[in-house]
C-alpha positions as CSV (number, residue, x, y, z in Angstrom):
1,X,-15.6,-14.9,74.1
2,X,-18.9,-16.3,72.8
3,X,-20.6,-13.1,74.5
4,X,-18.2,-11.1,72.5
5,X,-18.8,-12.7,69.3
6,X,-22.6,-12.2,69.9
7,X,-22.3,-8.4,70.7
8,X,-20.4,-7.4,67.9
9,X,-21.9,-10.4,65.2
10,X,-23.7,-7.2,63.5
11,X,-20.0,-5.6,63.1
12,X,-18.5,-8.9,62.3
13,X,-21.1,-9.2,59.2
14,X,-20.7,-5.8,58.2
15,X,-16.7,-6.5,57.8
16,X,-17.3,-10.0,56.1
17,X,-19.9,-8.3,53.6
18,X,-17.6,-5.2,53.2
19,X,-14.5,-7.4,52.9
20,X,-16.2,-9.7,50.2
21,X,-17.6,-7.1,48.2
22,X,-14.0,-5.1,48.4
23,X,-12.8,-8.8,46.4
24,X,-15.4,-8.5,44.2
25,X,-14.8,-4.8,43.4
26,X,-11.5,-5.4,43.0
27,X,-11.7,-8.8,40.8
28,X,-14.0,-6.9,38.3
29,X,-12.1,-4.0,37.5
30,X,-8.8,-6.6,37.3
31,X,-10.8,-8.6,34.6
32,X,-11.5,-5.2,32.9
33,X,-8.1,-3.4,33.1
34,X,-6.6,-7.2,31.6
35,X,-9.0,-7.0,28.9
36,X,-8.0,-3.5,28.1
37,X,-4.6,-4.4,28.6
38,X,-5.0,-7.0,26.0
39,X,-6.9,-5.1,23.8
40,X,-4.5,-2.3,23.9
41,X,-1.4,-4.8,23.1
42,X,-3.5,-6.3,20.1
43,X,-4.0,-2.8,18.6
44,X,-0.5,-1.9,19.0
45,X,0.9,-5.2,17.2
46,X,-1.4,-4.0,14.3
47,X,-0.1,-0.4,13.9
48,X,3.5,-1.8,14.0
49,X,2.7,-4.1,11.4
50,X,1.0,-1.4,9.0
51,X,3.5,1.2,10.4
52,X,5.9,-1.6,8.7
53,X,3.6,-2.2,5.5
54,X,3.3,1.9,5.2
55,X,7.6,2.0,5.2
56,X,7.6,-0.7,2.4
57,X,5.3,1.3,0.1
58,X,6.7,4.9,1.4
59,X,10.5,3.1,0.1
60,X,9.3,1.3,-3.3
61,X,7.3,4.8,-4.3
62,X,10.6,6.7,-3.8
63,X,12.7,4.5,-5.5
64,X,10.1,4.7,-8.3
65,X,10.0,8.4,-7.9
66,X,13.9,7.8,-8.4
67,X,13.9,5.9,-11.3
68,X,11.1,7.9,-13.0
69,X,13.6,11.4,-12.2
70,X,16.4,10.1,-15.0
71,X,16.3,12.7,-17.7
72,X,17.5,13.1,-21.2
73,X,20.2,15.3,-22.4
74,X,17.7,18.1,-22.9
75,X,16.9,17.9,-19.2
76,X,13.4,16.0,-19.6
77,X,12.1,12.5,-18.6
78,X,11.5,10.0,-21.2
79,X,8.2,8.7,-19.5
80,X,8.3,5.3,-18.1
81,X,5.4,2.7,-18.3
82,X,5.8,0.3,-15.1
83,X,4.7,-3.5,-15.6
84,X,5.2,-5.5,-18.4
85,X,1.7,-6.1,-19.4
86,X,1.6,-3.1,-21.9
87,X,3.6,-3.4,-25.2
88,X,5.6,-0.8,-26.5
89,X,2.4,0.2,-28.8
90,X,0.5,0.9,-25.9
91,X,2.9,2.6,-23.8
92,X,2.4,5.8,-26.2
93,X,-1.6,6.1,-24.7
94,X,-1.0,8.6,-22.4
95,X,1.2,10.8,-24.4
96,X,-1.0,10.6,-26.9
97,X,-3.6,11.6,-24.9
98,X,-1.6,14.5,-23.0
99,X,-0.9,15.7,-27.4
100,X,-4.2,15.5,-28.4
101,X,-5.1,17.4,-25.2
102,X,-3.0,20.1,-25.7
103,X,-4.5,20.3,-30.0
104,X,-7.7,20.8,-28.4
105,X,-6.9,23.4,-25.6
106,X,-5.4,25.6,-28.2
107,X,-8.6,25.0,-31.0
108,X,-6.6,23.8,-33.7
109,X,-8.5,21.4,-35.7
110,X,-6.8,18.0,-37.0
111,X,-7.0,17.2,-40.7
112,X,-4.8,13.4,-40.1
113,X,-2.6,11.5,-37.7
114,X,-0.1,9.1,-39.4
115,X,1.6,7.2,-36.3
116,X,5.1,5.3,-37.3
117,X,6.3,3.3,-34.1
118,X,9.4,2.6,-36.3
119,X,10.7,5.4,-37.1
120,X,14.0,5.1,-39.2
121,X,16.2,8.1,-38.7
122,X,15.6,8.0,-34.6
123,X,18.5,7.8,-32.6
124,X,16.7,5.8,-29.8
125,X,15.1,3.6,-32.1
126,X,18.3,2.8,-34.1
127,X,19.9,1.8,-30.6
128,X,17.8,-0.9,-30.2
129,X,18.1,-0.9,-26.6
130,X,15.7,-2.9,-24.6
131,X,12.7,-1.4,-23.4
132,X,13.3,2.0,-24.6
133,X,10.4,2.7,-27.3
134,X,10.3,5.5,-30.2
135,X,6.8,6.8,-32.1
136,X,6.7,9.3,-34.6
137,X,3.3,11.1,-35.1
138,X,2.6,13.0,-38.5
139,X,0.0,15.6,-38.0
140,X,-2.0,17.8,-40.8
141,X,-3.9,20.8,-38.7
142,X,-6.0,23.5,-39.4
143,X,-5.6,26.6,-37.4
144,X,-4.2,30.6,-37.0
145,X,-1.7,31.8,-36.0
146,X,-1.9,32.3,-32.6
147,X,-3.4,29.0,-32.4
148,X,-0.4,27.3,-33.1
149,X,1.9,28.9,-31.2
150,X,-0.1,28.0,-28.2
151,X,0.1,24.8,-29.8
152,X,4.0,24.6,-29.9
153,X,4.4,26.4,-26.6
154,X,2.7,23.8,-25.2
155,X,4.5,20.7,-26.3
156,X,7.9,22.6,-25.4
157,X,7.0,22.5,-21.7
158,X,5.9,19.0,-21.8
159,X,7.3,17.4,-18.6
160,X,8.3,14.0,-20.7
161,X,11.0,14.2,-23.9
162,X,9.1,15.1,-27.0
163,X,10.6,16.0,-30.2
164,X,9.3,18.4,-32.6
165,X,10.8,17.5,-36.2
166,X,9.7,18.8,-40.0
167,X,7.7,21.6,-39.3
168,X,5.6,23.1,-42.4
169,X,3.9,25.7,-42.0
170,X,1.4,27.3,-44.9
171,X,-1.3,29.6,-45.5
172,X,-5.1,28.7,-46.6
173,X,-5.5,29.8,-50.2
174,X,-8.4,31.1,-49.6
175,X,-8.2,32.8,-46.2
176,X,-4.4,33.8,-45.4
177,X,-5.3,33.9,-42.0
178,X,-5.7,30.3,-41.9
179,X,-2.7,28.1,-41.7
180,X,-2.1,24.1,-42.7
181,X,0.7,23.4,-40.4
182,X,2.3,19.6,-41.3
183,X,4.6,18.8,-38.8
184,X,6.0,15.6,-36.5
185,X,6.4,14.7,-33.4
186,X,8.4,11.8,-31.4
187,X,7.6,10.6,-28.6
188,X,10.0,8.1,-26.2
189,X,8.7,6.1,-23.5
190,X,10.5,3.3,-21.3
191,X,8.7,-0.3,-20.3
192,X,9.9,-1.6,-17.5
């Protein structure tokens, strides 16, 4: 047996080296394909949890998007201000904006701007319901003809309810083409 064992002692060490580096081989990619394994598991727990976070904004934007959709008897939005951290003043500062916006697009020229957040007569106002707010804006311009009924074309297609009350229309005494247009405007907005 001994004779054996030293004929074939080359073959026997060319098994035991094979044989160990087969475990080796075999250990390393284990400790990689666990490591991936864990990796892989650690990525997925992430994208359900922002999968999760994703649903919770996707539901709270529709429901705003639902809230924002109630409309008016004329069939537009009164536009709503969310958070309480603006009072009803400052609630008016993008409809203001989108007003004065639409004065300059169509090159009339403003003369004054009288604002009344109070206005008397208002049916909204006079409700005195909770959160809803009511301005009135008194505007003096300067422009022709076709100017302001760009002007008032504009307002009418106004996504948000706006009111166009006591219009007054008159020609420049010196240049008929010219018109001093005095006319109001209410806008309604909603705090949350």
């Amino acid at each position: 047996m001994e004779k054996l064992i030293k004929d074939n002692i080359l073959y026997i060490l060319i098994v035991l080296i094979a044989f160990g580096g087969g475990i080796y081989f075999v250990y390393d990619r284990a400790v990689v394909a666990f490591e991936t394994h864990s990796a892989v598991t650690q990525k997925k727990e992430e994208l359900q949890t922002k999968q999760a976070k994703l649903d919770q904004i996707r539901k709270a934007k529709a429901a705003n998007r639902n809230v924002k959709k109630k409309e008016s008897q004329s069939g537009k939005v009164i536009y709503e201000v969310l958070g309480q951290q603006f009072s009803p003043e400052a609630s008016f500062g993008i409809m203001f904006e989108n007003i004065l916006s639409n004065i300059t697009n169509s090159g009339i020229k403003i003369r004054s701007i009288d604002y009344n957040y109070e206005p008397k007569d208002d049916k909204v106002a006079m409700t005195n319901t909770p959160g809803y707010n009511a301005c009135e804006l008194s505007f003096v311009t300067v422009g022709n003809y076709s100017q302001l009924q760009s002007f008032f074309k504009n307002i009418t297609k106004e996504n948000y309810l706006t009111n166009i009350y006591e219009v007054y229309i008159e020609p420049y005494d010196k240049d008929k083409t010219i018109l001093i247009a005095k006319f109001k405007i209410r806008l309604y907005t909603k705090t949350i």
